[in-house]
TIRO-2110 file (N, C-alpha, C; in Angstrom, 1 decimal):
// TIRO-2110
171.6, 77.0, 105.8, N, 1, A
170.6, 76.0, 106.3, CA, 1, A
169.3, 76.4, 105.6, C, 1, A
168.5, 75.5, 105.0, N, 2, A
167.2, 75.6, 104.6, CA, 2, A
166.3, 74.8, 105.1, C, 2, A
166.0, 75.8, 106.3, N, 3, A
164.7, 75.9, 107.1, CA, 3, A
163.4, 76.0, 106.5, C, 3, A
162.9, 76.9, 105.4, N, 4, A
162.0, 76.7, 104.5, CA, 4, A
161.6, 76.4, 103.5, C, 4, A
162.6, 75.4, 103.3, N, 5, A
162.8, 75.2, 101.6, CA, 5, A
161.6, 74.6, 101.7, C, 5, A
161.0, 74.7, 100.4, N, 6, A
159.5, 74.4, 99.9, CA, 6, A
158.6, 74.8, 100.3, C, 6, A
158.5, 76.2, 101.3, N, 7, A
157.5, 77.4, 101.4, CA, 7, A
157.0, 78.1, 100.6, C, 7, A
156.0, 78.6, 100.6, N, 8, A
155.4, 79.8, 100.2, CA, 8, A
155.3, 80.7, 100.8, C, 8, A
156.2, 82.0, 100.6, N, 9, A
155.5, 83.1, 101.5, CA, 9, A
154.8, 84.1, 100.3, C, 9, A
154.0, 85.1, 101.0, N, 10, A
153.8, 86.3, 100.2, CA, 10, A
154.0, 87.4, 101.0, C, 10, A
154.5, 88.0, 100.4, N, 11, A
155.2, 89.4, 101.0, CA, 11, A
154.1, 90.7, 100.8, C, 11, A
153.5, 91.4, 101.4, N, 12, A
152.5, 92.1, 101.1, CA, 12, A
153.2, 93.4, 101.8, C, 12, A
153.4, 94.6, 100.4, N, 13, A
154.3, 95.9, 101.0, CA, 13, A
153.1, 96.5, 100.4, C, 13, A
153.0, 98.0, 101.8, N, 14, A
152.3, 98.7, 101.3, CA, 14, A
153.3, 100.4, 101.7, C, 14, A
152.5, 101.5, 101.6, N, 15, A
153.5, 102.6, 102.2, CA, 15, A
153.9, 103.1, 103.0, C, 15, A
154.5, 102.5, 104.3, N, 16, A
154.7, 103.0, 105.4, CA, 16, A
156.5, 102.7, 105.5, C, 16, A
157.0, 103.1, 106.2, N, 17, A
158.7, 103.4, 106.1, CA, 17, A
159.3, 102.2, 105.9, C, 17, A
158.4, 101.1, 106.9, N, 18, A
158.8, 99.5, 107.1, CA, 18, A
158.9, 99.0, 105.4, C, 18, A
158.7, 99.5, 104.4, N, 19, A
158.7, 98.6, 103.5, CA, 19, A
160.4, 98.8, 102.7, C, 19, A
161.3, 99.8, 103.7, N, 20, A
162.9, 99.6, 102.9, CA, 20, A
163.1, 98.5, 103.9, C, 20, A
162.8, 97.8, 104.4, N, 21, A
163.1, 97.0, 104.5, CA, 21, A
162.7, 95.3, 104.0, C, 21, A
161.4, 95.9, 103.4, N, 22, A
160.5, 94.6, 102.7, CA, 22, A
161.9, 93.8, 101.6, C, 22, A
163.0, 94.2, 100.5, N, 23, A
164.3, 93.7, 99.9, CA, 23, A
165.1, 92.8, 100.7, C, 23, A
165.4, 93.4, 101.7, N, 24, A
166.2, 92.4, 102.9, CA, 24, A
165.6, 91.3, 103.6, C, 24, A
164.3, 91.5, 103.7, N, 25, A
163.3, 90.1, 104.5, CA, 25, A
163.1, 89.3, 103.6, C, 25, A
163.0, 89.5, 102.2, N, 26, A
162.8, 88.9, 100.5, CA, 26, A
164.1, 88.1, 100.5, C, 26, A
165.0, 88.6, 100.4, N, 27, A
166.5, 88.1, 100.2, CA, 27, A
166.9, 87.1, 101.2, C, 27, A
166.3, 87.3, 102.5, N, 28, A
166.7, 86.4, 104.0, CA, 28, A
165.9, 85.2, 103.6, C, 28, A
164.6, 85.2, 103.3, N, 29, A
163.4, 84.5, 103.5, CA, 29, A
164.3, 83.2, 102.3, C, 29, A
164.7, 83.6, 101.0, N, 30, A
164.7, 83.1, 99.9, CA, 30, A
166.4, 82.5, 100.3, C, 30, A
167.2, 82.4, 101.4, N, 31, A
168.1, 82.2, 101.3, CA, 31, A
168.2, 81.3, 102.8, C, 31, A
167.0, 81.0, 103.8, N, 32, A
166.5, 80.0, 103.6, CA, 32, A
165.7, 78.9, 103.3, C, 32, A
165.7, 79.5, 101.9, N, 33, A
165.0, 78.3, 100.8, CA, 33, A
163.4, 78.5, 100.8, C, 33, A
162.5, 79.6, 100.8, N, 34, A
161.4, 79.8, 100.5, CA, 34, A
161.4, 80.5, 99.3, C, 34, A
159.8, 80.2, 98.8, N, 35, A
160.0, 80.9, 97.5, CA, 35, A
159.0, 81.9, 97.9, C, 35, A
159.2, 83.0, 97.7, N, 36, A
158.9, 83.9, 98.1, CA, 36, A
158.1, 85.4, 97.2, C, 36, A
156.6, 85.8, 97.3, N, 37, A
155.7, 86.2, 96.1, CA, 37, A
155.7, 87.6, 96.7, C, 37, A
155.7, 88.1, 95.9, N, 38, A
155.6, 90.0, 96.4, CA, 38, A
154.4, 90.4, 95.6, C, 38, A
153.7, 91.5, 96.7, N, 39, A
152.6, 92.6, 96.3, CA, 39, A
152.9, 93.5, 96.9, C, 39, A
152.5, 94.3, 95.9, N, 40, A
153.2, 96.1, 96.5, CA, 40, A
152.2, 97.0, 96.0, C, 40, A
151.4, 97.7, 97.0, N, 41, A
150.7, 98.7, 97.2, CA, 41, A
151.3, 100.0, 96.4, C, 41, A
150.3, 100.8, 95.4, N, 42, A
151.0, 101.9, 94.6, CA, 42, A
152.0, 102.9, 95.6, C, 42, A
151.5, 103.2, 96.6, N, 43, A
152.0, 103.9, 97.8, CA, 43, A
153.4, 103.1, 98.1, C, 43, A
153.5, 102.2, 98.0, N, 44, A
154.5, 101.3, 98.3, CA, 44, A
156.2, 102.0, 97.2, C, 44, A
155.2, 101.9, 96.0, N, 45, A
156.3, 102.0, 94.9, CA, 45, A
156.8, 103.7, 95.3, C, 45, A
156.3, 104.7, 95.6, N, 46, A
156.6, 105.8, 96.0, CA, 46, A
157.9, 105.6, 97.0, C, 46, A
157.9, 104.7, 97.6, N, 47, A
159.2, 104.0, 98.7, CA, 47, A
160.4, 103.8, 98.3, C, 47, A
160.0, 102.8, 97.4, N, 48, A
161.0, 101.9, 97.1, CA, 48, A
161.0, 101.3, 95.5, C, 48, A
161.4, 101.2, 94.6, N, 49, A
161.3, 100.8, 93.2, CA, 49, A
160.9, 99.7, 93.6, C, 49, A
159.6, 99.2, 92.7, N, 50, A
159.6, 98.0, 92.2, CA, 50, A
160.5, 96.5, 91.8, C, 50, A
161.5, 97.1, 91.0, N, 51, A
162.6, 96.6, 90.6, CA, 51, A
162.9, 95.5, 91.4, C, 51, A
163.1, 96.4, 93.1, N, 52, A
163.9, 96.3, 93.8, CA, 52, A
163.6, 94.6, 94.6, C, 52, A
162.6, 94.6, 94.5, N, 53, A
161.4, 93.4, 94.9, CA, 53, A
161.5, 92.5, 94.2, C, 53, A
161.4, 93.0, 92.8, N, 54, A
161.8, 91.7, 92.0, CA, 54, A
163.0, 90.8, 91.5, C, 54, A
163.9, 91.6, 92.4, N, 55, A
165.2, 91.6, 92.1, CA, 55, A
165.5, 90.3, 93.8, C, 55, A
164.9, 91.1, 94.6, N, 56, A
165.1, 90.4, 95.8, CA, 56, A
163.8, 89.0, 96.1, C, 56, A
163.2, 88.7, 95.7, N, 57, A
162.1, 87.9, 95.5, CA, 57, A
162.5, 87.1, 94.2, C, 57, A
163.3, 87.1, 93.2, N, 58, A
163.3, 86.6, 92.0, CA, 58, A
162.3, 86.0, 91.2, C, 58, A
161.5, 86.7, 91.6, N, 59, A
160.1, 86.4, 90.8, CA, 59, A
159.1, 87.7, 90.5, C, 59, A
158.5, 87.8, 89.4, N, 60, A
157.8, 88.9, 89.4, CA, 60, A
156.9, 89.3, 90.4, C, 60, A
156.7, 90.5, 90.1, N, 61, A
156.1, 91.5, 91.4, CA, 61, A
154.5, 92.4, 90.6, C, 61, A
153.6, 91.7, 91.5, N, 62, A
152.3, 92.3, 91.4, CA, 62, A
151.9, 93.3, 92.2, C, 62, A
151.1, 94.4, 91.5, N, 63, A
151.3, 95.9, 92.1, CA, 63, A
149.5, 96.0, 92.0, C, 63, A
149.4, 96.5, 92.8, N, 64, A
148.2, 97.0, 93.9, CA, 64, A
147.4, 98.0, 93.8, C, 64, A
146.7, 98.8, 92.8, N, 65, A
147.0, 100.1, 93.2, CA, 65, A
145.9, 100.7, 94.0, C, 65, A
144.6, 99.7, 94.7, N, 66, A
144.3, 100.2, 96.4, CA, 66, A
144.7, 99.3, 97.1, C, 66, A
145.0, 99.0, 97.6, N, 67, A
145.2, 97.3, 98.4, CA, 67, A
144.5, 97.5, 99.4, C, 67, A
143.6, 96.3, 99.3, N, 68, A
142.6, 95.8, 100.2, CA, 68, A
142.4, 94.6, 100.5, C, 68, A
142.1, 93.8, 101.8, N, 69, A
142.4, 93.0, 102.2, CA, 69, A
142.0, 91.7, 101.2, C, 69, A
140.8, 92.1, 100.7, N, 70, A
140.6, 90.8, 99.9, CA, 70, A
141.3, 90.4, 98.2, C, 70, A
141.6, 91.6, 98.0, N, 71, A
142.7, 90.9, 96.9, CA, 71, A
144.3, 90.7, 97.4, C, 71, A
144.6, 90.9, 98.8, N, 72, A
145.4, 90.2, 99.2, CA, 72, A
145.6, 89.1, 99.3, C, 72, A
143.9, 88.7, 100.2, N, 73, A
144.3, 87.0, 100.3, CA, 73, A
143.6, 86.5, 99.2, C, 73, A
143.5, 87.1, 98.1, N, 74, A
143.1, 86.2, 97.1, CA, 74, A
144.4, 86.1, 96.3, C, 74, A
145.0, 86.9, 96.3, N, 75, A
146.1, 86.9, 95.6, CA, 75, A
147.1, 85.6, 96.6, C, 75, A
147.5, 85.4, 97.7, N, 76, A
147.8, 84.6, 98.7, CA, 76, A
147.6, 83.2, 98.4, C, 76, A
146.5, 83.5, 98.1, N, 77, A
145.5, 81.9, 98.1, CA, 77, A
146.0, 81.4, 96.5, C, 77, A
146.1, 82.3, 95.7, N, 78, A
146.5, 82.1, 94.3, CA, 78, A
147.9, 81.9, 94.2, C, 78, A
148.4, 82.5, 95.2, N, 79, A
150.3, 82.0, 94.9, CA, 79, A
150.4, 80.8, 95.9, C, 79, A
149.6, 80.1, 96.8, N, 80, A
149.9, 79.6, 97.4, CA, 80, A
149.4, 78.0, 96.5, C, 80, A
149.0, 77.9, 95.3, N, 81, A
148.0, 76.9, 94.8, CA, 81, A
149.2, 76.7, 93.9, C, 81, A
149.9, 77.7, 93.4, N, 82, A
151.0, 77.2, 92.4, CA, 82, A
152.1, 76.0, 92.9, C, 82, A
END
């Protein structure tokens, strides 16, 4: 079923244990039917490979290296315009 098809999400991972599971919410989200934009806090990549995001998200993955709230939602606002 595609509940979201034609969404935008953005996935904002930063370092705390919750982000092994940031791959599996990417994969769910996009299965149904959102397209779905990842950012990953440097602390994040210490988690979990990068790769792994881009792999589950199928789209490339923008990396953070302080993450703060405003280039979050600028970045947000910028995936959400495409």
């Amino acid at each position: 079923m595609q509940l979201l098809k034609g969404k935008k999400i953005v996935l904002c991972v930063t370092g705390s244990v919750a982000a092994i599971e940031a791959p599996k919410l990417a994969r769910e989200l996009r299965r149904c039917g959102a397209s779905v934009f990842c950012v990953m806090s440097k602390s994040a990549g210490k988690i979990i490979r990068p790769g792994v995001l881009e792999w589950a998200s199928d789209l490339s993955l923008i990396h953070i290296s302080e993450p703060t709230r405003p280039l979050y939602t600028s970045y947000a606002v910028f995936c959400l315009k495409k």
